[in-house]
C-alpha positions as CSV (number, residue, x, y, z in Angstrom):
1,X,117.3,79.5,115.4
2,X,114.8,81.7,113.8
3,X,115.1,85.9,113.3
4,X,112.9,86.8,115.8
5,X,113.6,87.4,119.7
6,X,116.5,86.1,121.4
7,X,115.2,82.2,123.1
8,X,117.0,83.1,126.1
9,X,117.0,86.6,127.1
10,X,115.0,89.0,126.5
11,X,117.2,91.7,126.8
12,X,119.0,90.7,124.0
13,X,115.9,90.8,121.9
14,X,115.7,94.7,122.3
15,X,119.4,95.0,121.5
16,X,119.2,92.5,118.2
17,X,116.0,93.1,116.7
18,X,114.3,95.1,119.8
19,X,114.0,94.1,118.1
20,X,90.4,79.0,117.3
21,X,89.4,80.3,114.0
22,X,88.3,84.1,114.3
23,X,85.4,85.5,114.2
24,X,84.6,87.5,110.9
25,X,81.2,88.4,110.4
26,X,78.3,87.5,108.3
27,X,79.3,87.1,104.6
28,X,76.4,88.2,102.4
29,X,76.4,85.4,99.8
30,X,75.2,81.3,100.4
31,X,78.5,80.1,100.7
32,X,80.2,77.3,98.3
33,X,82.2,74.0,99.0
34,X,85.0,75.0,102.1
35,X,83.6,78.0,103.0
36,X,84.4,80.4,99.8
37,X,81.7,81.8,97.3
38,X,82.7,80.7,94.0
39,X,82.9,83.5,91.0
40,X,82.6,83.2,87.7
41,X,84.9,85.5,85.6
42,X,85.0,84.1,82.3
43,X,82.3,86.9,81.4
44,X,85.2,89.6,81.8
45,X,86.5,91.7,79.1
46,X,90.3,91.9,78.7
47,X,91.9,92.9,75.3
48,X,95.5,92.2,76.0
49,X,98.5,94.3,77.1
50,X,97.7,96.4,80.1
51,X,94.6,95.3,80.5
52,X,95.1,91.4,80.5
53,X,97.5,91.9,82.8
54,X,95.1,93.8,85.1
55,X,93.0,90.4,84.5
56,X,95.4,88.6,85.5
57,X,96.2,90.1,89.2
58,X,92.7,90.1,89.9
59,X,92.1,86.8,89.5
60,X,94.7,86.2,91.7
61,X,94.4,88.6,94.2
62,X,90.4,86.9,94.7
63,X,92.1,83.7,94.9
64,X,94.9,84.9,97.5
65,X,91.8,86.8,99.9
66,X,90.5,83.5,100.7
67,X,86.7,84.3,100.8
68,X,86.3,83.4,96.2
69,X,87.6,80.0,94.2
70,X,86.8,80.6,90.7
71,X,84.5,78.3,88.8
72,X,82.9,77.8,85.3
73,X,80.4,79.8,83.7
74,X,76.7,78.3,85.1
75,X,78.4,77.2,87.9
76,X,79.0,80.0,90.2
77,X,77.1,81.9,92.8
78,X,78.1,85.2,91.2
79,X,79.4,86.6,88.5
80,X,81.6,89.6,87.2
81,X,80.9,91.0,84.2
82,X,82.0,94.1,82.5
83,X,85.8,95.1,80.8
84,X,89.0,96.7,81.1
85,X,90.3,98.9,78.6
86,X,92.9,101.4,78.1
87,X,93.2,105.1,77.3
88,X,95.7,108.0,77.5
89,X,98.1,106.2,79.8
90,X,95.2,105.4,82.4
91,X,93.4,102.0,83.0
92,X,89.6,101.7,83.2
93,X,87.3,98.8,84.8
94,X,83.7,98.8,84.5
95,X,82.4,96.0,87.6
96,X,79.4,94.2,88.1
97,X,79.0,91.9,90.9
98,X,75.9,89.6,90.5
99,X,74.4,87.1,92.6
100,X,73.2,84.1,90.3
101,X,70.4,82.7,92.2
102,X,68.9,85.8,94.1
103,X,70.0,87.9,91.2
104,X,71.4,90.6,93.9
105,X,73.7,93.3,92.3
106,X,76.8,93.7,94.9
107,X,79.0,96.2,93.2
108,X,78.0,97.9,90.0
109,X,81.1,100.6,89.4
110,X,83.4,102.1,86.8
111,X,86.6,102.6,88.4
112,X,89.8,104.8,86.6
113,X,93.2,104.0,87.8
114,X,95.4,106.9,88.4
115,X,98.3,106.2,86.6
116,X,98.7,103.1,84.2
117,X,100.4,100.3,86.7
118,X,98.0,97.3,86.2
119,X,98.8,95.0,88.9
120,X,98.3,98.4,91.4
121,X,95.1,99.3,90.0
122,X,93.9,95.6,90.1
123,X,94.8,95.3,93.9
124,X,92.5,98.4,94.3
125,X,89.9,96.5,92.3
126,X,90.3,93.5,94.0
127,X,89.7,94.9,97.7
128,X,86.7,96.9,96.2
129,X,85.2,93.4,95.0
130,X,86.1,91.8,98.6
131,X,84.1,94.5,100.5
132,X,81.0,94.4,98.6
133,X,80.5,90.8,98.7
134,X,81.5,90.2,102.4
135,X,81.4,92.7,104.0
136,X,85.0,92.9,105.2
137,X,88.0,95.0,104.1
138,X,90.6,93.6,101.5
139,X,94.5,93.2,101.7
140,X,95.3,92.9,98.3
141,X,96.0,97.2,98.2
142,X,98.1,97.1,101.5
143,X,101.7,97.1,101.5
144,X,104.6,95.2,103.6
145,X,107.5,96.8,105.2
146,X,109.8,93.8,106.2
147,X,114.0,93.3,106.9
148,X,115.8,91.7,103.7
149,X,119.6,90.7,103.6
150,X,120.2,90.9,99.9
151,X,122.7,93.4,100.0
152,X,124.6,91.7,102.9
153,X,123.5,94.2,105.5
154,X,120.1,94.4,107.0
155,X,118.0,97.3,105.2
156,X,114.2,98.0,105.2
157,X,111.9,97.1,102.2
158,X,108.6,97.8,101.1
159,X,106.8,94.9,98.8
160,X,103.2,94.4,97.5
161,X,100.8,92.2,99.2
162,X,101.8,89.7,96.1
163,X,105.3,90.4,96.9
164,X,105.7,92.5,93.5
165,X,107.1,95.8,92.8
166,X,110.0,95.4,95.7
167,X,111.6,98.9,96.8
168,X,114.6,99.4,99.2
169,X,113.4,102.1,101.7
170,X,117.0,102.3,103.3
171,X,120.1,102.0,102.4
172,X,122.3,102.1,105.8
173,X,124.5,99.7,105.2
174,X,124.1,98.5,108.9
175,X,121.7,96.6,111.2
176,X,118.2,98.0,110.7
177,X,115.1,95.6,112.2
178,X,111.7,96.1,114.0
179,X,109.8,97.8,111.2
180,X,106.3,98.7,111.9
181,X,104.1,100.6,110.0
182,X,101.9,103.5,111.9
183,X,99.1,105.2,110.2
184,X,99.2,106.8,107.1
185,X,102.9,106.5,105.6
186,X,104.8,106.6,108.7
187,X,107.5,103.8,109.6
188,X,109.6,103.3,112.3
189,X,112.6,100.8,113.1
190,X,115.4,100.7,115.2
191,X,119.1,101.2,113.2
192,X,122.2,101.0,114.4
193,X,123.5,103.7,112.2
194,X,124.9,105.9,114.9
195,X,126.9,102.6,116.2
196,X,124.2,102.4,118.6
197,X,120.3,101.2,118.5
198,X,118.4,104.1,117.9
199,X,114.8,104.8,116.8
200,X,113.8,106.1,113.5
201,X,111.1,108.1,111.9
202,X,110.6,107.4,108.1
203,X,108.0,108.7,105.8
204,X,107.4,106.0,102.8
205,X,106.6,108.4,100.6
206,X,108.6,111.4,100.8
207,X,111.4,109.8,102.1
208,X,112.0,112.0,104.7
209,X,113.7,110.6,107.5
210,X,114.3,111.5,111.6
211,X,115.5,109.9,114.7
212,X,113.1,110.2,117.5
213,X,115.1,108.7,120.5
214,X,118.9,108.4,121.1
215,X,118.6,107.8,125.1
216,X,121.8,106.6,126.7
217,X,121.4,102.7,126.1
218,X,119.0,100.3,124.1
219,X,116.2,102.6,121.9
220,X,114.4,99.8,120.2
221,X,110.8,98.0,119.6
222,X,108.6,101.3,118.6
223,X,105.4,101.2,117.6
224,X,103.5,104.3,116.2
225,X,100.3,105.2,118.3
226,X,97.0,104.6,116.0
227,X,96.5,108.6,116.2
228,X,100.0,108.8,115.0
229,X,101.0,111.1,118.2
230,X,102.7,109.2,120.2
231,X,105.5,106.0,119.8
232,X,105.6,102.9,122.4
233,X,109.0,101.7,122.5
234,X,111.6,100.0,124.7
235,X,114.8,102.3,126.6
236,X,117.2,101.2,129.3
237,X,118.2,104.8,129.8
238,X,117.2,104.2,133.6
239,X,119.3,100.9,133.8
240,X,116.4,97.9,132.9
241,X,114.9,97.7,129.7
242,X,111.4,99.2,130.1
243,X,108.7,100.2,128.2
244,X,107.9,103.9,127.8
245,X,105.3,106.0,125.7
246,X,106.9,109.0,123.9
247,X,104.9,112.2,122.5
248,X,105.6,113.0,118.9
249,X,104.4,116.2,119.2
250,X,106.3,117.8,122.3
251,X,108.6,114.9,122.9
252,X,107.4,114.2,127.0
253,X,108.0,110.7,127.8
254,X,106.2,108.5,130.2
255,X,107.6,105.4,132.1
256,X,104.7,102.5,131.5
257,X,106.5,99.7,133.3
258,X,108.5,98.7,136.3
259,X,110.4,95.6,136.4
260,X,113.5,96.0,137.7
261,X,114.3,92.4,137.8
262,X,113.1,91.8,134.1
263,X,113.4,92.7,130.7
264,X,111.0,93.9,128.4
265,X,110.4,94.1,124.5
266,X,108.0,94.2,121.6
267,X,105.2,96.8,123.4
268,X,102.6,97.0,120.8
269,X,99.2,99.7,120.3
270,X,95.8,98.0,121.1
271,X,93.4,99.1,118.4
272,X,92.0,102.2,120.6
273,X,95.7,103.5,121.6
274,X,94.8,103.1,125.3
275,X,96.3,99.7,126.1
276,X,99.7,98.2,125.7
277,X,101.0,94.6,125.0
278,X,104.1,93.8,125.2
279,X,107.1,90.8,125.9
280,X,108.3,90.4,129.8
281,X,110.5,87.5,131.4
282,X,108.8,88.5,134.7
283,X,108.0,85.0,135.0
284,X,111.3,83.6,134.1
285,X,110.5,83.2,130.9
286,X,109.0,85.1,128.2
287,X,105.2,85.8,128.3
288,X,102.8,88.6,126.9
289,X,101.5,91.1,129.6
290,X,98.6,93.6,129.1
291,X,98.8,97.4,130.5
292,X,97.3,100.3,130.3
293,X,99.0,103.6,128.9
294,X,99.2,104.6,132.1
295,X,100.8,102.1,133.7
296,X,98.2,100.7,135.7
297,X,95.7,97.8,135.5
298,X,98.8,95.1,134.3
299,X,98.1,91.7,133.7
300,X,99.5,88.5,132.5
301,X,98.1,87.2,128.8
302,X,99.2,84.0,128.4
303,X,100.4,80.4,129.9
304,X,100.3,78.2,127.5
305,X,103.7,77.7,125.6
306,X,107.8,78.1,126.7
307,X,108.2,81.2,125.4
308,X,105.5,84.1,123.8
309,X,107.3,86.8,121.8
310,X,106.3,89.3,119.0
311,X,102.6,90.2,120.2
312,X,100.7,92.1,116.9
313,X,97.5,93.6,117.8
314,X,94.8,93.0,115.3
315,X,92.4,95.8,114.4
316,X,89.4,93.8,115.4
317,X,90.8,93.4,119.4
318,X,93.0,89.9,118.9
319,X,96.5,89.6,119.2
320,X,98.7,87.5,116.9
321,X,102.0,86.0,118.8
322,X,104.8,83.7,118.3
323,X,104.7,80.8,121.0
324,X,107.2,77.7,121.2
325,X,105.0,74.6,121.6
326,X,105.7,71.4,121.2
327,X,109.4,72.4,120.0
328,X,108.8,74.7,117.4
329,X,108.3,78.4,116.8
330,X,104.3,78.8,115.9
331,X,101.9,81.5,115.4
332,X,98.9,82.2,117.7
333,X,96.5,83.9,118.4
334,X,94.7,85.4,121.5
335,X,91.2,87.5,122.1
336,X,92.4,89.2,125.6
337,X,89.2,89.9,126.7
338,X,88.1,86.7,126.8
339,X,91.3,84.8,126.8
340,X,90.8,82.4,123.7
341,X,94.0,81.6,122.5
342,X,94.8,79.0,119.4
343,X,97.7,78.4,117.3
344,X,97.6,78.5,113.3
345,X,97.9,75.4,111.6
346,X,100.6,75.1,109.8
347,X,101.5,72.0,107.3
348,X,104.9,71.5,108.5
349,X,107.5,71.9,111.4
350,X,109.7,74.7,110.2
351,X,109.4,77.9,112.4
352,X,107.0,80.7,112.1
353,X,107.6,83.9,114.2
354,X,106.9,87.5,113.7
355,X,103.6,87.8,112.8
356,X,101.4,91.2,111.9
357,X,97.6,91.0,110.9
358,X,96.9,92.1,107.7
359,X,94.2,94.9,107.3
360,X,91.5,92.1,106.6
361,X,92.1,91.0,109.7
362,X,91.9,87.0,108.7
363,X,95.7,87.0,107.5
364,X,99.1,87.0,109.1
365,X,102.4,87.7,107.3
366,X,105.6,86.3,109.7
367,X,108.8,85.0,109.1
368,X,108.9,81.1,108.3
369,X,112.9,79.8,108.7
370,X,113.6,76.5,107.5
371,X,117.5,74.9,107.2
372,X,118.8,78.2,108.8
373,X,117.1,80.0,106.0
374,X,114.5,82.7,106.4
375,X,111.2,83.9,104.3
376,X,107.9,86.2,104.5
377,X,104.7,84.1,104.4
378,X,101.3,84.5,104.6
379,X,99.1,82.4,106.9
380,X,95.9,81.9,106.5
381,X,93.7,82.0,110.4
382,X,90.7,80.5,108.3
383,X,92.9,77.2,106.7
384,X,93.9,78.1,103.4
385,X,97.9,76.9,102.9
386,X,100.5,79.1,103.4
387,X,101.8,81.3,100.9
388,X,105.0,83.0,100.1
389,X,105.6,86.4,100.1
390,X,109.4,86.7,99.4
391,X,111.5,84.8,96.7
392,X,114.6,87.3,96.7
393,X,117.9,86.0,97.1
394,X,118.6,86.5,100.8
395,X,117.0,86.2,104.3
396,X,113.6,87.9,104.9
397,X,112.1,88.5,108.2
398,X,109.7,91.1,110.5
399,X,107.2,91.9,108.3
400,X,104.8,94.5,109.2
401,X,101.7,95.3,107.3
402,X,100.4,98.8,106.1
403,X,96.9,100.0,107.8
């Protein structure tokens, strides 16, 4: 059995953890053997120390976005050129981007890190280098919020997109699960600090912490509005698990669903904050359904699968899902407008739930579990292999991106 929703019940999900290829856009350069443009970066400028360390997570972070693979000088369709050097505690990294053949310049830029953490200031660099050769956002600069068990109890943590620079962002001592990550620095989950599964408020940064729904009953699966203003989440204050939209600001709440003969969990934001997905055994047995803020216009998602769980609601309209099919736990994913739905290959049958897009919007991170043993990977929608995000001692699970 994997970490993520309960296979028979969804009521026990919200009481436990309440817890095809996609299209990307035009990428501006002729494009090299499987799809990547390769880059030359032999022609870079690292002294040592700091700065060959900054070298060092760049190249890897252009390997890890998928869109480069890095190839010998005279053999590349672009280059970049320039150096990083080091002064007064603070990193700087002169860019140029060229084209070989058309001889375009794609990024020409200086850039000064604010403090003198290489491997940050190369994630920045990185993501800057994506963008200007395809067009698209980077990843390498986001964070992860995810569950970890290294402590014995299930606490919160926060770890690079290379899985570096891991920091505990509670330390409860209890059950906390169903991170996601709102805008700006805002997390919630649902801990069972009180003895009972509430909702909670966290600010990454600050640390500053609140709980923003202790209904009688099950408070669990919020998700943070994209404005920030209001939460989605799951309460069986009224008797059924149901899904309800909560102000932040003056605290009104709103009933969205009304099953009374079904459960249901893991409600998640569409991009423009006026639709909800979310987890209902309706059916008899778990599916996705579609809804509007409101409450009206509801509609069943999917059919294919036994069970669809974890819905993840990509920036650019497509929702990542776990689905059981053909006996395993996979990821999927589904355009609703036009109901295209196709699992991620994966190279093997262990079980991969709990997925959340990435801000480039061509990666997943979910929980693969293997031999009763649980890790953070990131899969690939365009067919590069897995990789793994967590190599901690523990179980690792319910990832959730930064914006």
């Amino acid at each position: 059995m994997g970490m993520g929703i309960n296979r028979t019940a969804i009521a026990a999900v919200a009481i436990v953890i309440a817890c095809g290829c996609p299209v990307l856009g035009q990428v501006r350069v002729t494009k090299g053997p499987g799809g990547k443009t390769s880059i030359d970066l032999s022609g870079y400028g690292a002294a040592g120390g700091s700065s060959a360390q900054f070298l060092q997570t760049l190249r890897s972070d252009l390997n890890r976005s998928g869109w480069f693979v890095e190839a010998a000088r005279g053999r590349s369709e672009v280059t970049l050129s320039g150096a990083c050097t080091e002064a007064g505690g603070r990193l700087r990294a002169e860019c140029a981007v060229v084209g070989v053949a058309n001889r375009r310049t794609y990024l020409n830029k200086a850039f000064t890190s604010a403090g003198a953490d290489p491997r940050v200031f190369a994630h920045l660099v990185s993501d800057a280098i994506v963008e200007a050769v395809t067009g698209r956002r980077g990843m390498a600069s986001a964070k992860v919020v995810m569950v970890g068990t290294r402590t014995n109890a299930k606490e919160l943590y926060i770890a690079g997109s290379d899985g570096q620079g891991l920091v505990q962002l509670t330390q409860d001592r209890t059950v906390s699960v169903a991170p996601r990550w709102g805008p700006g620095n805002q997390v919630v989950y649902t801990s069972f600090l009180k003895g009972y599964p509430d909702v909670y408020l966290v600010d990454v940064q600050s640390g500053s912490r609140q709980r923003i729904s202790n209904y009688a009953g099950l408070n669990t699966g919020a998700d943070i509005s994209p404005d920030g203003q209001s939460v989605v989440l799951v309460l069986s204050k009224d008797g059924n698990p149901e899904v309800y939209v909560k102000s932040l600001r003056t605290d009104r709440l709103t009933r969205v669903t009304r099953t009374n003969q079904a459960a249901e969990a893991s409600p998640c934001w569409s991009p423009d904050g006026q639709r909800i997905a979310y987890v209902s055994d309706a059916s008899g047995r778990p599916h996705l359904y579609l809804v509007d803020r409101t409450g009206t216009g509801g509609k069943r998602l999917t059919s294919l699968g036994t069970e669809n769980l974890d819905p993840d609601w990509g920036g650019d309209g497509r929702i990542a899902y776990c689905t059981r099919r053909d006996g395993r736990y996979q990821i999927a994913v589904l355009d609703p407008n036009t109901m295209a739905d196709q699992a991620v290959p994966t190279p093997d049958n262990a079980d991969y739930e709990n997925p959340s897009w990435a801000p480039d919007g061509r990666h997943i991170a979910c929980t693969r579990t293997e031999n009763h043993r649980a890790k953070v990977y990131i899969l690939d929608t365009l067919g590069d292999a897995p990789v793994a995000l967590t190599g901690y001692q523990g179980d690792w699970y319910s990832p959730s991106w930064s914006p």
